[in-house]
N, C-alpha and C positions, 0 to 999 in steps of 0.2 A: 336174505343176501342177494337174493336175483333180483328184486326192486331196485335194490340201493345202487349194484353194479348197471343197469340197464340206464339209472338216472347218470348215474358216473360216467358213462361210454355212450356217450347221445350219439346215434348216424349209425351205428353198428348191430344191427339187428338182432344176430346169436351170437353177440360177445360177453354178454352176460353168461349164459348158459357154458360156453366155451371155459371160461375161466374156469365156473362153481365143477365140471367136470376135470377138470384139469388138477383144481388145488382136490379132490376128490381124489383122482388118480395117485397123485403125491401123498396123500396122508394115508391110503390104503397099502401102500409099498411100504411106507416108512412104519406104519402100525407091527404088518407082517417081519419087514426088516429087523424092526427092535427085539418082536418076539420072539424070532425066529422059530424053527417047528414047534419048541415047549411053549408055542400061545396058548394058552387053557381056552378053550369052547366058552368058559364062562365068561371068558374077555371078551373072545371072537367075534362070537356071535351078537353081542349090543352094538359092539361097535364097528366091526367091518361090514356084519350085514343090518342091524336094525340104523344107525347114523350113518354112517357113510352110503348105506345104497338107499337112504332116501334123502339124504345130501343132493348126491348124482341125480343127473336128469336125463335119461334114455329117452323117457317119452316123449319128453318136449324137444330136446336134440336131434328126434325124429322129424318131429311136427315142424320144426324152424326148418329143416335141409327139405322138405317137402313145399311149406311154402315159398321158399328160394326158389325150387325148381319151379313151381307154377306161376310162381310172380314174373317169369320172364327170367330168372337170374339164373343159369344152370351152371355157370363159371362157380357162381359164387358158392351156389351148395355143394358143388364137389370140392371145391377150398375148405367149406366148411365141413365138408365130414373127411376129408383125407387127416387135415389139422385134427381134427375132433381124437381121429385113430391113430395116427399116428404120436403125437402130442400125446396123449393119454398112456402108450406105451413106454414113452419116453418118461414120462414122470413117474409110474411106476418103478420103472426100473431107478430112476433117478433115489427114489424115497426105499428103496429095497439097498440101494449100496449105502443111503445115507443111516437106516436103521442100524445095517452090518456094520459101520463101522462105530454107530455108538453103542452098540451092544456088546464092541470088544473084538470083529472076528471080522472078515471078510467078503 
């Protein structure tokens, strides 16, 4: 997926990475959302943590807002990791109301 978006968003450096963390964030809220506390461990565990947290890209999220800052761009990697954090927060929670309400409850 990080290939395919990187070729899709030419000029933008860690906007690939930005999104696949993003739609990550949104699918891990909305995973928990759906389940709510009764997710059995044997869901949980494949999918919040074995696909989704290697979905996500921490390490390369790193690496991109470290080469920004060394490439001369220090604007840019604080854009990108405020975005990166804040964004990520917001989709969670985005995919945690979207779960709640298809699971029937609030």
């Amino acid at each position: 997926m990080g290939a395919w978006l990187s070729r899709s968003l030419p000029g933008a450096p860690a906007a690939a990475t930005l999104v696949i963390n993003l739609v990550g964030c949104a699918a891990l809220g909305l995973l928990v959302g759906v389940g709510g506390p009764q997710l059995r461990p044997s869901l949980r565990l494949p999918l919040a943590v074995g696909f989704l947290g290697s979905f996500t890209t921490f390490s390369t999220f790193s690496l991109e807002a470290a080469q920004l800052w060394q490439g001369g761009r220090p604007l840019h990697a604080l854009a990108y990791v405020g975005i990166s954090v804040l964004g990520g927060l917001i989709a969670v929670a985005a995919g945690l109301g979207l779960g709640g309400l298809l699971r029937g409850g609030a």
